[in-house]
C-alpha positions as CSV (number, residue, x, y, z in Angstrom):
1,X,0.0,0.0,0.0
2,X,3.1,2.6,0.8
3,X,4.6,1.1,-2.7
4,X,1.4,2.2,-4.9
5,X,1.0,5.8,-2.5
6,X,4.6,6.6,-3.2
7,X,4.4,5.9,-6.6
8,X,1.2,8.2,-7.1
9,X,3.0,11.0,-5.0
10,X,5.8,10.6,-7.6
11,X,3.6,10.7,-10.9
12,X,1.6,13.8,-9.7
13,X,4.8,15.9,-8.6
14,X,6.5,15.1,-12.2
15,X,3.2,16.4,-13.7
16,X,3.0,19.4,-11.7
17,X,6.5,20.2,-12.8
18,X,5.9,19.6,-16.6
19,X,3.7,22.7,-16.1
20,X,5.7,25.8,-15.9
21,X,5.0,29.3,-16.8
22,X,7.8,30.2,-19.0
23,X,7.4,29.0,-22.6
24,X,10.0,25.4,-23.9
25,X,13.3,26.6,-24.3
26,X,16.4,25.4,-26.7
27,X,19.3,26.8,-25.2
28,X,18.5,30.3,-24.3
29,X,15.8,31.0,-27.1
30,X,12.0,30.2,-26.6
31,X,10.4,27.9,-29.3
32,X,8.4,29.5,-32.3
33,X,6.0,28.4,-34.3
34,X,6.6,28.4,-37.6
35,X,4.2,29.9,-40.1
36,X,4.0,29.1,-43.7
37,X,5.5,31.5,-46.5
38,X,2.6,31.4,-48.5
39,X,-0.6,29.5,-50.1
40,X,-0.9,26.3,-51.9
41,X,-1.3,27.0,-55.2
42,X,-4.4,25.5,-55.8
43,X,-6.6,28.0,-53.8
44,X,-8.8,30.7,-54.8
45,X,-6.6,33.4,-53.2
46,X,-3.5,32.1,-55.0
47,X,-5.7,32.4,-58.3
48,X,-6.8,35.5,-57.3
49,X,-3.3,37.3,-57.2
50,X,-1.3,38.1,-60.3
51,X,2.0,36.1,-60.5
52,X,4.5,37.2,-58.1
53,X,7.4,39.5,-59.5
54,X,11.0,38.1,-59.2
55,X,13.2,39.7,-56.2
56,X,15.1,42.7,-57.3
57,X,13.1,43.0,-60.6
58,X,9.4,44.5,-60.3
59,X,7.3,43.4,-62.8
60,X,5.3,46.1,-65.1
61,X,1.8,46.4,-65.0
62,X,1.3,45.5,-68.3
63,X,3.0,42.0,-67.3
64,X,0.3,41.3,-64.7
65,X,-2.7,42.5,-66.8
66,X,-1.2,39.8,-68.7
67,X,-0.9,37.1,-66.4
68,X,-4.5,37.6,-65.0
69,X,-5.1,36.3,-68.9
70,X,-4.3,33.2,-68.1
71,X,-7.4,32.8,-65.6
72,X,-10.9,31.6,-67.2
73,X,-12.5,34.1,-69.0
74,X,-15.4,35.8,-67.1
75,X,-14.9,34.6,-64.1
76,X,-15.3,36.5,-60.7
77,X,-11.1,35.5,-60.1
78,X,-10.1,36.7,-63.3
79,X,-11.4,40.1,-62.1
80,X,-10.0,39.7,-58.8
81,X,-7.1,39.7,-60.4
82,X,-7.4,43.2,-62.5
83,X,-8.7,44.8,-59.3
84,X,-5.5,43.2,-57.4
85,X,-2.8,45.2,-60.2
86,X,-5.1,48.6,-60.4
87,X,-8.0,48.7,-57.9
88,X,-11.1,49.9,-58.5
89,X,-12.4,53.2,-57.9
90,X,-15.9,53.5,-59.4
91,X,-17.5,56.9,-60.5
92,X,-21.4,57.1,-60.6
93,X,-20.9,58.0,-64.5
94,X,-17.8,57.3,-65.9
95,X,-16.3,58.7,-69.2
96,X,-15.1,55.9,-71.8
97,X,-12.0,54.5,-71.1
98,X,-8.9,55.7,-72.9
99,X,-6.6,53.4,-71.3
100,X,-6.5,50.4,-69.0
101,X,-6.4,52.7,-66.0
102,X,-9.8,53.9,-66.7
103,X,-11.5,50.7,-66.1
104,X,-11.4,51.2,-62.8
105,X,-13.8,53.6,-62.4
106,X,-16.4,51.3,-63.7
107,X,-19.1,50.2,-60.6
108,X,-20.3,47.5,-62.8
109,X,-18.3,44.0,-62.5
110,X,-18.9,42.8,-66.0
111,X,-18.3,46.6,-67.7
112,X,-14.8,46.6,-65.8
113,X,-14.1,43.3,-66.7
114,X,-14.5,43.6,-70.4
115,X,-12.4,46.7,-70.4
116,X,-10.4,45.1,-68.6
117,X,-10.0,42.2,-71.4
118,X,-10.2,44.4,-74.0
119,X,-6.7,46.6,-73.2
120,X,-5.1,43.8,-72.0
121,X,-5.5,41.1,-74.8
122,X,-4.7,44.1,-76.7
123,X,-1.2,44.8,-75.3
124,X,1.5,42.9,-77.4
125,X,3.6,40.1,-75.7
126,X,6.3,40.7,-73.3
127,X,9.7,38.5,-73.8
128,X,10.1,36.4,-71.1
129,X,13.4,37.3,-69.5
C-alpha cells in the first residue's frame, strides 16, 4: 500500500512540474512556431493574385494585366485579379476609357471586366526574360 502511494506522490509531482509558466526553451531561445511563406497554389486566393514579381526586378503592369489572362475568361477570379494590379475606384458615370487605367472607375463588375480584357489582350507580348 506505501509502494502504490509513493508511486502516485511521484507521478503527480512530475506532472506538476511539466507545467511551468515560461514558454519550452532550446538553449537560451524560446520555441516559435513556424508559419508558412505562402498558399498552396491551388486555392482561390492564390488564383486571385497576379504572378508574383522576381526579387530585385518589379514586374510592369502590363505583365500582370497579362498574367491575369491566363485565368478563365469571365470569371469572378479573373477580375479579382485586374482589381489586385489597379483597384477599382468606381465613379457614378464614368467617361469611356482611354486606357486600361480607366477601367477602374467602372461600378459594374462585368463593364470593368470587359475593359479590362479588351486593353489587355490588346497589349502585345512581353519576352520572357
Amino acid at each position: 500500500m506505501r509502494m502504490i502511494l509513493a508511486v502516485a506522490a511521484v507521478l503527480y509531482s512530475a506532472s506538476a512540474f511539466a507545467q511551468a509558466d515560461k514558454p519550452p526553451m532550446v538553449g537560451d531561445k524560446p520555441l516559435v512556431q513556424v508559419k508558412p511563406k505562402g498558399t498552396k497554389a491551388g486555392t482561390k486566393e492564390a488564383a486571385a493574385k497576379p504572378a508574383a514579381a522576381p526579387k530585385g526586378k518589379p514586374q510592369s503592369i502590363a505583365a500582370r494585366l497579362q498574367a491575369c489572362l491566363d485565368l478563365d475568361d469571365g470569371t469572378k477570379d479573373r477580375l479579382n485579379c485586374y482589381d489586385a494590379v489597379i483597384p477599382p475606384a468606381p465613379k457614378p458615370k464614368p467617361a469611356k476609357a482611354k486606357g486600361y487605367a480607366d477601367c477602374r472607375f467602372f461600378k459594374e463588375e462585368d463593364e470593368r471586366l470587359a475593359c479590362f480584357n479588351g486593353f489587355a489582350e490588346s497589349i502585345p507580348k512581353l519576352p520572357k526574360s
